[in-house]
C-alpha positions as CSV (number, residue, x, y, z in Angstrom):
1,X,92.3,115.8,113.6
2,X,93.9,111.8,113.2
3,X,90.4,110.9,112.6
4,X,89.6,113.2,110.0
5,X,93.1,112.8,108.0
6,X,92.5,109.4,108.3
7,X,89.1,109.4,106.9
8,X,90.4,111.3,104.3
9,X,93.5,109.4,103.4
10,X,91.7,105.5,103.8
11,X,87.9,106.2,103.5
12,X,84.9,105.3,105.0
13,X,85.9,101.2,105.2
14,X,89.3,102.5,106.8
15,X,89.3,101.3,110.4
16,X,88.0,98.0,108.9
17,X,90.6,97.9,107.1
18,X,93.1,98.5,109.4
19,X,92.1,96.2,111.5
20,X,92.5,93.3,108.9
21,X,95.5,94.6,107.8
22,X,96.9,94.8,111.1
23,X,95.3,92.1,112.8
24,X,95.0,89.2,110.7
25,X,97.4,86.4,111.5
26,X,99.8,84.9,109.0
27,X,103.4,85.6,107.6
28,X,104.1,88.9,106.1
29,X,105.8,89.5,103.5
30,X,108.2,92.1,105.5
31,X,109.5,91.6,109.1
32,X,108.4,94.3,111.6
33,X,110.9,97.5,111.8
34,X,112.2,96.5,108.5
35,X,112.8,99.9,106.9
36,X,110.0,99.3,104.4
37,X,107.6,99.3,107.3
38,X,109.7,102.2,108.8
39,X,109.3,104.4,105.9
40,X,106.0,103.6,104.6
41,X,104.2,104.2,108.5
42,X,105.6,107.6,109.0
43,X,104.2,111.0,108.0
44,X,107.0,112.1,105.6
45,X,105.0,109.7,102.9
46,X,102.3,112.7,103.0
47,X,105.3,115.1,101.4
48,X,106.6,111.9,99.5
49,X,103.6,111.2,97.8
50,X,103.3,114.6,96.6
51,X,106.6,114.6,95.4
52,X,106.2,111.2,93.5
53,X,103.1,112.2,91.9
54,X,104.4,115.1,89.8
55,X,108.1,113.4,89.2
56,X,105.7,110.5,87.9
57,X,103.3,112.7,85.3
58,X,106.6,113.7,83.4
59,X,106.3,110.3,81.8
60,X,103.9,111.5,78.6
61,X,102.7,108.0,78.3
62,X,102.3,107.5,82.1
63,X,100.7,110.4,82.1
64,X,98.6,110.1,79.1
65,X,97.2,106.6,81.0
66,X,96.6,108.7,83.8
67,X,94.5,111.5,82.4
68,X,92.5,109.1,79.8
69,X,91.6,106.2,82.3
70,X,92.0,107.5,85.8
71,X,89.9,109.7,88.0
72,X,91.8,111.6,89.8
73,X,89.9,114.8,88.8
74,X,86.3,113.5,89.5
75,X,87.3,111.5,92.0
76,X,90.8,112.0,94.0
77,X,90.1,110.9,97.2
78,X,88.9,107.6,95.5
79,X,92.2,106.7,94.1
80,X,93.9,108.3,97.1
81,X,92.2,105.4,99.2
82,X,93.1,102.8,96.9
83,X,96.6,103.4,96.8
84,X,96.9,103.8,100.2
85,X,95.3,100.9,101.1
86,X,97.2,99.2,98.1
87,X,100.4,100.7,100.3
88,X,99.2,99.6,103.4
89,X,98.3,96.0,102.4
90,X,101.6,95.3,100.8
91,X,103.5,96.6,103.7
92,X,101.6,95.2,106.6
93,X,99.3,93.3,105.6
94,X,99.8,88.8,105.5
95,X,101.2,87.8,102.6
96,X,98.1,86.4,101.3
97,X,96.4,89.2,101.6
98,X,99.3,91.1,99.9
99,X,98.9,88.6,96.6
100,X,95.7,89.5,96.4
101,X,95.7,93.1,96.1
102,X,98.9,92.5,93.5
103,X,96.1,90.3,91.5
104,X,93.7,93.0,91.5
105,X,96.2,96.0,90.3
106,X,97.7,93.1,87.9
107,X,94.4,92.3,86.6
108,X,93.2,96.5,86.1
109,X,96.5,97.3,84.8
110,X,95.7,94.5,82.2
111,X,92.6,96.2,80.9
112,X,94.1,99.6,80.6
113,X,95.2,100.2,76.9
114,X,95.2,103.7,74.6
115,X,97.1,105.7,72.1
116,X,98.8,108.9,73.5
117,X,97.9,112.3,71.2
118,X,101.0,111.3,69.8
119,X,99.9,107.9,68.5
120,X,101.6,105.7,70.9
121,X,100.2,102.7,72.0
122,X,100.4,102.0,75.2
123,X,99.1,100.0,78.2
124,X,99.2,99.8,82.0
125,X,101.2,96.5,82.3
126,X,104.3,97.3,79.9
127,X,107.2,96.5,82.5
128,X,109.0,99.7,81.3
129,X,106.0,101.8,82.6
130,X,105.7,100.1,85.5
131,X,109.3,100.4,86.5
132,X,109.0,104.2,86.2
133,X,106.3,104.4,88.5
134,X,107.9,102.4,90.9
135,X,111.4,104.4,90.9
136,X,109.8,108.0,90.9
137,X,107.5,106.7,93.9
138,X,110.7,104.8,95.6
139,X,113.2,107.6,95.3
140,X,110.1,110.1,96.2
141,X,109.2,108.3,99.7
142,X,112.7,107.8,100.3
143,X,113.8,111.2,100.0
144,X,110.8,112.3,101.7
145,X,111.7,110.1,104.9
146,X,115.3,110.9,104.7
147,X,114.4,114.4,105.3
148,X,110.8,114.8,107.1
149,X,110.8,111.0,108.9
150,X,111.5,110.7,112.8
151,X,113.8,107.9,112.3
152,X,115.9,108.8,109.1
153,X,117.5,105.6,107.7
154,X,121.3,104.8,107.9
155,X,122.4,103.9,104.1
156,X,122.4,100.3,104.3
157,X,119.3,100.4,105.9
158,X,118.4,102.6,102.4
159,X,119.4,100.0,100.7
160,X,117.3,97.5,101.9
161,X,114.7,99.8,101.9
162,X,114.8,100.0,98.0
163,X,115.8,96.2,97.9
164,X,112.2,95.4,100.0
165,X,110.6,98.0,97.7
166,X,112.0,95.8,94.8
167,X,109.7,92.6,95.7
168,X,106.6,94.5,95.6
169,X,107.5,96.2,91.7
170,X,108.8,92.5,90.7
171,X,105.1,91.0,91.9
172,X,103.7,94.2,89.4
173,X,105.6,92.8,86.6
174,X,108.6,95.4,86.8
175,X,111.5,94.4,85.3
176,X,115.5,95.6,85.8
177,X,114.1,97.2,89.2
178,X,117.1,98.8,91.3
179,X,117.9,97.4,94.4
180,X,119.9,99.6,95.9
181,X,119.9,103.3,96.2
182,X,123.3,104.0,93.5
183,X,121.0,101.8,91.1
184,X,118.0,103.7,91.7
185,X,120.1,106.5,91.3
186,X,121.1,105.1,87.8
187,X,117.4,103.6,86.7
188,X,115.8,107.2,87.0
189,X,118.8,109.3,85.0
190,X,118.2,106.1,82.4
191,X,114.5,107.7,82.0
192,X,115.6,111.1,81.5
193,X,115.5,111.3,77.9
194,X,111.7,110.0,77.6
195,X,110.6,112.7,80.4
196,X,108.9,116.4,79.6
197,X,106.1,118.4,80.7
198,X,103.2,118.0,79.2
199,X,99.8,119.7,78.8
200,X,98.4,117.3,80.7
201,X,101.1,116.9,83.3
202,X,101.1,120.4,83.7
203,X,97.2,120.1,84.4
204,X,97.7,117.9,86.6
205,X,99.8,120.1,88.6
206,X,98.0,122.5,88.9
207,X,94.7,120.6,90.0
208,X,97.2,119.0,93.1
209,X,98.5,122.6,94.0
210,X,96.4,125.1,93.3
211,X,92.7,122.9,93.1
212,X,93.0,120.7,95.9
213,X,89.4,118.8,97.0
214,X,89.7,120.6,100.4
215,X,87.4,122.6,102.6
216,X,89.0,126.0,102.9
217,X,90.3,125.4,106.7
218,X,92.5,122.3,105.4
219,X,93.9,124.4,102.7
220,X,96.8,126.0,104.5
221,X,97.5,123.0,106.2
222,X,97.6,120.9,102.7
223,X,99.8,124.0,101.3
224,X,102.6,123.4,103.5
225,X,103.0,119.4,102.8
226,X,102.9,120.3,98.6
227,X,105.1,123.4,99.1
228,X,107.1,120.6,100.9
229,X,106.8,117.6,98.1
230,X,107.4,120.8,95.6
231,X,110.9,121.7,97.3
232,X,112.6,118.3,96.8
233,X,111.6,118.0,92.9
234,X,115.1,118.1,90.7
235,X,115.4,121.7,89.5
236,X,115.0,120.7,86.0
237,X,111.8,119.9,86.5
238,X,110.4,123.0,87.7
239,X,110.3,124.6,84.0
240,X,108.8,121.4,83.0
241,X,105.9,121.5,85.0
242,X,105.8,125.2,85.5
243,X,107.0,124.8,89.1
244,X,108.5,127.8,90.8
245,X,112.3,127.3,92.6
246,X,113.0,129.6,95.1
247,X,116.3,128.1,97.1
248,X,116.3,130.3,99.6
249,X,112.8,130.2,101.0
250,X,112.9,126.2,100.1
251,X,115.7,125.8,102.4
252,X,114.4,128.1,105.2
253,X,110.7,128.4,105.7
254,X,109.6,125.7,103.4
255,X,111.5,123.1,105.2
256,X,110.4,124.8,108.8
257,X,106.5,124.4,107.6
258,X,107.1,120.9,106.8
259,X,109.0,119.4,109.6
260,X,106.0,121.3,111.4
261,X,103.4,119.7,109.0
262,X,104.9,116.1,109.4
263,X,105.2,116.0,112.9
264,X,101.8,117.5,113.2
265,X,100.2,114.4,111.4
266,X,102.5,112.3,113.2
267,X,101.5,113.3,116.5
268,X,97.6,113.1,115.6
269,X,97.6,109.8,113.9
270,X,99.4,108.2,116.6
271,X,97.4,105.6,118.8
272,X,96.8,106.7,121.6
């Protein structure tokens, strides 16, 4: 079961890569059991990731990059691995090997460019886009953890957590990224204004919930960790993106299926 989520989630290349990322000698960029390595190695950044992909397609120009240059549709696991290794790399990885893979998304970013159906001009490196796909992803894993991870964190250690976070958005080309979690707090209310559901956000949705790439047997599995990532969205957002909200089964059975989920993965990716 490891194996196969594994495969999934880092690809064909993936124990290569882990092994370079893990096993190459240098200075890292974090220290081990620094809460950025805490949170980003447990199996609450399944439900996490979930959560910060649909809090991140209520940006329309976010989005818009998304849908006209991305392909998630055609090929999701693709960009699944990438980020994940992307993840993994910056986290655990040497710091050299950590620049690099900034250099890369640095250098793609800078050849992403387009006009929105609205006419707006946009591209992949404006800091103000960037800083809202960091903070819906930080808060996202972070709430994730705090709820689904085996070792919650204490709220300095949240702190830090975002602080850590921080270096890796500033190395994007983020600018005014929080660095704790009351200025995190503050950075995404800042954003509400600019943030609705669009056609394509709502698309998006939907191909994530209802379309995943899955064999049949993995569905129900998959269902609980997005009814999971689904569950900690902000209520306003449900209308936005045509979410349902049902508090009571959200803070009953959806929160039993995924502590279940989590610590299922947990236990099957473990080594060993």
């Amino acid at each position: 079961m490891g194996a196969a989520l594994f495969h999934r989630v880092a690809g064909p290349e993936g124990p290569a890569r882990r092994a370079r990322i893990h096993g190459s000698v240098g200075p890292r960029w974090f220290e081990p059991d620094s809460p950025i390595r805490v949170v980003h190695g447990d199996a609450s950044m399944f439900v996490g990731g979930i959560r910060a992909l649909l809090l991140q397609s209520l940006h329309p120009v976010a989005m818009a990059a998304v849908a006209q240059h991305s392909g998630y549709r055609g090929d999701p696991w693709g960009r699944l691995q990438r980020t994940s290794t992307f993840l993994a790399t910056t986290t655990f990885g040497t710091a050299n090997d950590a620049q690099r893979a900034v250099d890369v998304v640095r250098s793609v970013h800078e050849r992403v460019r387009g006009v929105t159906d609205d006419g707006v001009a946009y591209t992949a490196s404006d800091p103000h886009l960037l800083t809202w796909v960091h903070v819906a992803e930080v808060d996202s894993f972070l709430a994730a953890h705090q709820r689904y991870g085996a070792r919650p964190l204490s709220p300095g250690a949240a702190d830090e957590y975002v602080a850590q976070a921080a270096q890796v958005a500033w190395a994007l080309g983020a600018v005014e990224v929080p660095t704790t979690v009351a200025e995190l707090n503050d950075t995404l209310a800042s954003y509400r204004p600019e943030l609705r559901g669009t056609p394509e956000a709502r698309e998006a949705a939907r191909f994530m919930l209802l379309r995943p790439p899955l064999p049949v047997p993995a569905r129900a599995g998959y269902a609980f960790i997005a009814a999971a990532g689904v569950a900690m969205m902000p209520r306003w957002t449900r209308r936005q993106l045509r979410l349902p909200w049902l508090p009571l089964a959200e803070a009953t059975l959806v929160r039993a299926a995924g502590v279940a989920s989590t610590s299922t993965i947990r236990w099957a990716m473990s080594p060993g």
